[in-house]
N, CA, C and O atoms as CSV, one atom per row, in Angstrom:
chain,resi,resn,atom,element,x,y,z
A,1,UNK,N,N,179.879,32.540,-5.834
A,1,UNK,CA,C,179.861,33.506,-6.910
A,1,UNK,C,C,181.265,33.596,-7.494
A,1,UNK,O,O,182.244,33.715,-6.757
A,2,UNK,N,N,181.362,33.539,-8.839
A,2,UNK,CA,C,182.733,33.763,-9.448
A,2,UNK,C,C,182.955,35.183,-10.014
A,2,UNK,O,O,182.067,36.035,-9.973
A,3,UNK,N,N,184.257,35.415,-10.579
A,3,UNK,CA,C,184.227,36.887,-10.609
A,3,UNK,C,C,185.388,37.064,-12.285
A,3,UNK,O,O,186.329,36.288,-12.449
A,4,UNK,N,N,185.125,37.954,-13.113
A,4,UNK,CA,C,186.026,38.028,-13.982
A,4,UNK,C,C,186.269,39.304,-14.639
A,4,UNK,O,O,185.183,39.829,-14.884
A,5,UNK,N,N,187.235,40.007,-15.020
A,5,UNK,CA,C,187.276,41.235,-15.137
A,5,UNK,C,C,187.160,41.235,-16.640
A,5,UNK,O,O,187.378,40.234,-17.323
A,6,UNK,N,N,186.798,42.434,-17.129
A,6,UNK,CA,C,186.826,42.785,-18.694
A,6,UNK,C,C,187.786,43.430,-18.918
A,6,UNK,O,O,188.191,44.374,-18.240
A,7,UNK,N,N,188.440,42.835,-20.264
A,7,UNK,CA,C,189.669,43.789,-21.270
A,7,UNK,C,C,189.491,45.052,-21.881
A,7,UNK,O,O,188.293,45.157,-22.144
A,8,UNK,N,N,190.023,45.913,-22.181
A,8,UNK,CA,C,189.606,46.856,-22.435
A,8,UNK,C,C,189.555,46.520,-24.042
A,8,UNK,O,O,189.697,47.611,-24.592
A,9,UNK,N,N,189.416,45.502,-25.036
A,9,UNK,CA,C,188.806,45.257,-25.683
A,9,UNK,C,C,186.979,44.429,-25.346
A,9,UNK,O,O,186.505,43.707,-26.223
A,10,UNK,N,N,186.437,44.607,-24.439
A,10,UNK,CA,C,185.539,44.044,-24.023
A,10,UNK,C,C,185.429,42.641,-24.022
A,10,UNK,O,O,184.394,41.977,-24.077
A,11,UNK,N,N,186.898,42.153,-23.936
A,11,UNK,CA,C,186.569,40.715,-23.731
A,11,UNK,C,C,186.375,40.409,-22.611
A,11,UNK,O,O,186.227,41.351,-21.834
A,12,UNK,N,N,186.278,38.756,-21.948
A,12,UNK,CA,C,185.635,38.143,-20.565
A,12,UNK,C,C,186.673,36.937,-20.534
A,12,UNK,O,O,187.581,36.801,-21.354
A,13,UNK,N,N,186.470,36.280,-19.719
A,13,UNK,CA,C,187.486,34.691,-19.407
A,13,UNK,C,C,185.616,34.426,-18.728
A,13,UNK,O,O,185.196,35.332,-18.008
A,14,UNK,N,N,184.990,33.636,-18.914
A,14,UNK,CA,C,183.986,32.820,-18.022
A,14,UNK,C,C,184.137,31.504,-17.413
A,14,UNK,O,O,184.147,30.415,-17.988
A,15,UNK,N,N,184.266,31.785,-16.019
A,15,UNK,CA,C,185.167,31.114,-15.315
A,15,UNK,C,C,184.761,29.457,-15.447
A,15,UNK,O,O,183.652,28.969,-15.669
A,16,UNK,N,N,186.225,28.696,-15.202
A,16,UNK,CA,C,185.731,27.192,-15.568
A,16,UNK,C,C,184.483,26.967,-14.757
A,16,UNK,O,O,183.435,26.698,-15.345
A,17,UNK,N,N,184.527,27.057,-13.469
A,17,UNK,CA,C,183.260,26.284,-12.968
A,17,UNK,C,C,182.164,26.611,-13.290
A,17,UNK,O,O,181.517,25.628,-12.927
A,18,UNK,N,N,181.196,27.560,-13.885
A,18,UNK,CA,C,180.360,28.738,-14.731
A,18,UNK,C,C,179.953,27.376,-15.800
A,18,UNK,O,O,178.958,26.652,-15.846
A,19,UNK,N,N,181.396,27.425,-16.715
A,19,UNK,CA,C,181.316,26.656,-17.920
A,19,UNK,C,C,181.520,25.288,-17.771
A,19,UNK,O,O,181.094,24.754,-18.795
A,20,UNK,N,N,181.757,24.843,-17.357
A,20,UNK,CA,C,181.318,23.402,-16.965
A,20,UNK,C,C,179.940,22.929,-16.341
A,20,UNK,O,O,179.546,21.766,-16.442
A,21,UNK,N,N,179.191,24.003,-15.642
A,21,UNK,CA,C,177.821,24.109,-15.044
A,21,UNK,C,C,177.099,23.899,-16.045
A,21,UNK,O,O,176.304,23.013,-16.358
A,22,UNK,N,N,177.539,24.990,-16.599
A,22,UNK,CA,C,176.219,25.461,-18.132
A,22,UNK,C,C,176.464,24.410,-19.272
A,22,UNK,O,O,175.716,24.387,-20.249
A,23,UNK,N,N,177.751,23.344,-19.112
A,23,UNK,CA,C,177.888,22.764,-20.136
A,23,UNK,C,C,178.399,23.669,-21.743
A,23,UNK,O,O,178.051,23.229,-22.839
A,24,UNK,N,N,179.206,24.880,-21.602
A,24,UNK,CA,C,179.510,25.193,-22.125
A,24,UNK,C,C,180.970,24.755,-23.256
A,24,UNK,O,O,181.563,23.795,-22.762
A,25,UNK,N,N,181.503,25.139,-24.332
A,25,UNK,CA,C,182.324,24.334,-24.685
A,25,UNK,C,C,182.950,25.451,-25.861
A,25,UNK,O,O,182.347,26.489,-26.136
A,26,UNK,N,N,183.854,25.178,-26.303
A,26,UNK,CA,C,184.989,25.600,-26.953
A,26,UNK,C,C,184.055,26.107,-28.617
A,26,UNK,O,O,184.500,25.344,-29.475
A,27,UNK,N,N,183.123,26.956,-29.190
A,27,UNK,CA,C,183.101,27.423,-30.306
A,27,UNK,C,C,181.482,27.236,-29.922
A,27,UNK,O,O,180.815,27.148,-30.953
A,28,UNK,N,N,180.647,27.149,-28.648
A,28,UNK,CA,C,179.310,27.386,-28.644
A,28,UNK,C,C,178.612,28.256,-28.640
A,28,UNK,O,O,178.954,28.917,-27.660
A,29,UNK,N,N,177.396,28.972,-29.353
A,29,UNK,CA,C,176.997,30.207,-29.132
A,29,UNK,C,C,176.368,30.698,-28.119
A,29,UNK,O,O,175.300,30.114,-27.939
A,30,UNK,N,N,176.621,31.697,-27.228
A,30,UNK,CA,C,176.130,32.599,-26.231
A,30,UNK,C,C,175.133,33.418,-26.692
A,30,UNK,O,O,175.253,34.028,-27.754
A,31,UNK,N,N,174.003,33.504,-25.883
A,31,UNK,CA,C,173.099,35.117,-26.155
A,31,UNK,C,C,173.474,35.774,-25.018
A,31,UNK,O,O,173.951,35.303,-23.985
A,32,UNK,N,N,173.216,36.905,-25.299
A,32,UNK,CA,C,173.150,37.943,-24.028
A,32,UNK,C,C,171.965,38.729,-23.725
A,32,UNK,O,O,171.672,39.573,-24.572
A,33,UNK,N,N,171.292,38.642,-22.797
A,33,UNK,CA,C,170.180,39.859,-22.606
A,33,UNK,C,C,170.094,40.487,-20.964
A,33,UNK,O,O,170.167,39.946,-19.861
A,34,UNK,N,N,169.889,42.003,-21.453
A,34,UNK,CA,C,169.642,42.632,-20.176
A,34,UNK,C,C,167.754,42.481,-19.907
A,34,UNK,O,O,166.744,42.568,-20.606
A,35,UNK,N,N,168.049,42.245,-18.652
A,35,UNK,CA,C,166.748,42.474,-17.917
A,35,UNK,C,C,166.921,43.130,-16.511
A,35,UNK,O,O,167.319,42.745,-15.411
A,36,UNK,N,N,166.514,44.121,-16.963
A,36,UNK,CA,C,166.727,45.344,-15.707
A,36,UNK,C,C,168.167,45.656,-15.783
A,36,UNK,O,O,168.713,46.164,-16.762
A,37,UNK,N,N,168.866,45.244,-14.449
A,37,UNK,CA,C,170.015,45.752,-14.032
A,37,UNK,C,C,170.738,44.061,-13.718
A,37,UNK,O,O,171.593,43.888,-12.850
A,38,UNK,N,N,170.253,43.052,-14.511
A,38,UNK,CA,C,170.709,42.302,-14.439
A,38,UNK,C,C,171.331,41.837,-16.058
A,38,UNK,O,O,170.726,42.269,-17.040
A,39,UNK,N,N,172.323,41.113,-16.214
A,39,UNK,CA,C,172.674,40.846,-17.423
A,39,UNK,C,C,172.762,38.888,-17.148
A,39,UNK,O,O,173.378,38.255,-16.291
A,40,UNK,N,N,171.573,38.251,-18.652
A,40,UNK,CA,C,171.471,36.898,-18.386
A,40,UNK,C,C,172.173,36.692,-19.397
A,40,UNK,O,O,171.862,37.308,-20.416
A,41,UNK,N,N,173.369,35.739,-19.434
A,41,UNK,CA,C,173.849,34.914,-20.758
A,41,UNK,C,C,173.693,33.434,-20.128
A,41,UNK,O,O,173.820,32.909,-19.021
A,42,UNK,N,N,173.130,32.807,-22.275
A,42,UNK,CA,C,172.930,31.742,-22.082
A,42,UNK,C,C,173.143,30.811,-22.796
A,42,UNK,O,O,173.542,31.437,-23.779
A,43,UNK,N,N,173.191,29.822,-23.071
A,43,UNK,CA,C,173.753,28.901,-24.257
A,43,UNK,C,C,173.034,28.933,-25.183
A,43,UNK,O,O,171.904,28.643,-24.792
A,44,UNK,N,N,173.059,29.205,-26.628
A,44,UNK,CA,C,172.390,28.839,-27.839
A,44,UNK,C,C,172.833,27.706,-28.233
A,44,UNK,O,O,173.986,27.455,-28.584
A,45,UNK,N,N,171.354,26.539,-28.154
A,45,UNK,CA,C,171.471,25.534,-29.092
A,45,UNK,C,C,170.318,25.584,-30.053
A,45,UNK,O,O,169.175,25.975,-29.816
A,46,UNK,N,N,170.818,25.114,-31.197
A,46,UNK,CA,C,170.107,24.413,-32.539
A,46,UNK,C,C,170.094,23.086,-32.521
A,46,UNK,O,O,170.954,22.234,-32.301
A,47,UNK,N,N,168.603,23.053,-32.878
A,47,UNK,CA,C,168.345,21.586,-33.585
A,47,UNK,C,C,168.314,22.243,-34.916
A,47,UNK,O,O,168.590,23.393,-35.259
A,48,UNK,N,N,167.843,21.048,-35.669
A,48,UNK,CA,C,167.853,21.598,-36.694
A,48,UNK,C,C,166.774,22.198,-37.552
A,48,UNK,O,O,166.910,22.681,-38.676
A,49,UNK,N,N,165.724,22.090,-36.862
A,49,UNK,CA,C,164.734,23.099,-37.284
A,49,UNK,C,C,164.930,24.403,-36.662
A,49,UNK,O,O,164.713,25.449,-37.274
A,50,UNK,N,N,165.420,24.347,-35.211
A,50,UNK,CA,C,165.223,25.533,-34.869
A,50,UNK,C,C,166.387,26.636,-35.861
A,50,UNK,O,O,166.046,27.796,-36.096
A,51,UNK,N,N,167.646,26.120,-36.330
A,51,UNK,CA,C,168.681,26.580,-37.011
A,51,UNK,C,C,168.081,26.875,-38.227
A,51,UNK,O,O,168.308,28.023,-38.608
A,52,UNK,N,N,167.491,26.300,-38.846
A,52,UNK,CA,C,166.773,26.583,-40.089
A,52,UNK,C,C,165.417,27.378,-39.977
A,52,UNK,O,O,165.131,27.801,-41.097
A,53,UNK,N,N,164.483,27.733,-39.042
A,53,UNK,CA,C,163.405,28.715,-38.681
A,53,UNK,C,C,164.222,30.045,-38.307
A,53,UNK,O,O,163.558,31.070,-38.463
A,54,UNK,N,N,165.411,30.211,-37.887
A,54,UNK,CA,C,166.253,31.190,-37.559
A,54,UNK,C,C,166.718,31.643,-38.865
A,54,UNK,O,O,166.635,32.826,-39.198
A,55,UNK,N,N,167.209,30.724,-39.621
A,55,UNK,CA,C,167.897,31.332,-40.733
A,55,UNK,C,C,166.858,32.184,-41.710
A,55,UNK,O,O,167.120,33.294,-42.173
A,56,UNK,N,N,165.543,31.398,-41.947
A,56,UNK,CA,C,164.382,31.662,-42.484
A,56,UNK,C,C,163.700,33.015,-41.879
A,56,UNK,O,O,162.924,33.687,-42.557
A,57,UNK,N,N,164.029,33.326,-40.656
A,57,UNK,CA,C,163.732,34.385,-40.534
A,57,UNK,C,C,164.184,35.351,-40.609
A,57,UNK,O,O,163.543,36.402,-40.634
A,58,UNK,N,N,165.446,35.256,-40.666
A,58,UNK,CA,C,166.489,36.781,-40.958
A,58,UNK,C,C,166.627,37.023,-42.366
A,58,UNK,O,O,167.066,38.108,-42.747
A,59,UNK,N,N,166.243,35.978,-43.312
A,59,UNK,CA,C,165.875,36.307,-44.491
A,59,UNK,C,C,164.431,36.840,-45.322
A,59,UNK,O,O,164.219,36.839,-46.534
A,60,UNK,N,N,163.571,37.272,-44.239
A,60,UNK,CA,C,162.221,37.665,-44.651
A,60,UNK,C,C,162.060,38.028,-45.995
A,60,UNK,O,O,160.942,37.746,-46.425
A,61,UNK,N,N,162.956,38.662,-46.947
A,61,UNK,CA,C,163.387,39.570,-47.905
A,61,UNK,C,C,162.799,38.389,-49.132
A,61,UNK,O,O,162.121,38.441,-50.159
A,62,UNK,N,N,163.437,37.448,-48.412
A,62,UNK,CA,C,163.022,36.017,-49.481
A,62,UNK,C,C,161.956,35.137,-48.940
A,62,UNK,O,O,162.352,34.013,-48.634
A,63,UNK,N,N,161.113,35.302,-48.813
A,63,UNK,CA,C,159.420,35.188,-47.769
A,63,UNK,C,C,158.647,35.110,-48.483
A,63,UNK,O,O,157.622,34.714,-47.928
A,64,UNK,N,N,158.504,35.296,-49.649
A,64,UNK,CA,C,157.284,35.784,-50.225
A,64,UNK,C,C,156.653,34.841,-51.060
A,64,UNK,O,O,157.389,33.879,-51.281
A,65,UNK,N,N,155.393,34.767,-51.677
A,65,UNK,CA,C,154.431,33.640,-51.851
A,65,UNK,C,C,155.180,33.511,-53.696
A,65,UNK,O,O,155.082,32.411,-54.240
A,66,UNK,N,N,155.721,34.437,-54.316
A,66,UNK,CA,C,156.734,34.584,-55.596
A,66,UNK,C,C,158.066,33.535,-55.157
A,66,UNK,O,O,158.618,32.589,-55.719
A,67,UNK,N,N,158.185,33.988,-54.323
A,67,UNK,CA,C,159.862,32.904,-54.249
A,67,UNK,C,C,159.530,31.566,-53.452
A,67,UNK,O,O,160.383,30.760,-53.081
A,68,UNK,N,N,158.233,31.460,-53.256
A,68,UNK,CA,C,157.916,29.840,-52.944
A,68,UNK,C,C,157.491,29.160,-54.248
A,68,UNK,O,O,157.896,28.087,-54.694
A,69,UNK,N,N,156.729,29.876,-54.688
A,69,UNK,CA,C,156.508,29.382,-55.849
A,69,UNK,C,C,157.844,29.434,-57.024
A,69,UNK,O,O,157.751,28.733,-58.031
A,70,UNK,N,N,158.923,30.207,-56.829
A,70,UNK,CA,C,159.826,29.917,-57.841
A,70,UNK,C,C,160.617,28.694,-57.712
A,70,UNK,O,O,160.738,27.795,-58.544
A,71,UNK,N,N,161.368,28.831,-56.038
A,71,UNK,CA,C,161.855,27.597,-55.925
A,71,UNK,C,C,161.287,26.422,-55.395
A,71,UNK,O,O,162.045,25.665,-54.790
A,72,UNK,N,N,159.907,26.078,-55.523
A,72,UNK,CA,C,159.077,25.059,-54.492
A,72,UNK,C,C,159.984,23.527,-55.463
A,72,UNK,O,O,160.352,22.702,-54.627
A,73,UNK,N,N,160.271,23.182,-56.624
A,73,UNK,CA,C,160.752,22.449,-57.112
A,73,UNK,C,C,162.173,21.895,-56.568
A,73,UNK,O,O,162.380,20.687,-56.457
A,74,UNK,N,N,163.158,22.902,-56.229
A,74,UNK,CA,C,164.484,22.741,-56.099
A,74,UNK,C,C,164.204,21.568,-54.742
A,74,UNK,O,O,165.160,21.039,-54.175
């Protein structure tokens, strides 16, 4: 088990051997989720659909059967 303290800006150091396990690397995205009383972080990867079904979804606003049909050409 490795161990790392938090800054009182809530930062972390995640220790090399951690990040070399997980294959982690210098500008990759992390999620974080609690489950229970446990906290899981984990690597976010994109392909490139999944990066583009993500983006598509936080834009719901622009979803609609009007803005398919406006830009279905572009």
């Amino acid at each position: 088990m490795d161990f790392s303290r938090i800054t009182a800006r809530g930062q972390t150091t995640i220790p090399k051997s951690i990040r070399e396990a997980a294959n982690l690397r210098e500008g990759d995205l992390i999620a974080f989720d609690l489950r229970g009383d446990h906290l899981v972080l984990r690597k976010v990867e994109f392909g490139p659909d999944r990066y583009l079904k993500g983006v598509s979804e936080s834009m719901s606003e622009w979803s609609s059967p009007e803005d398919e049909e406006a830009w279905r050409d572009l």
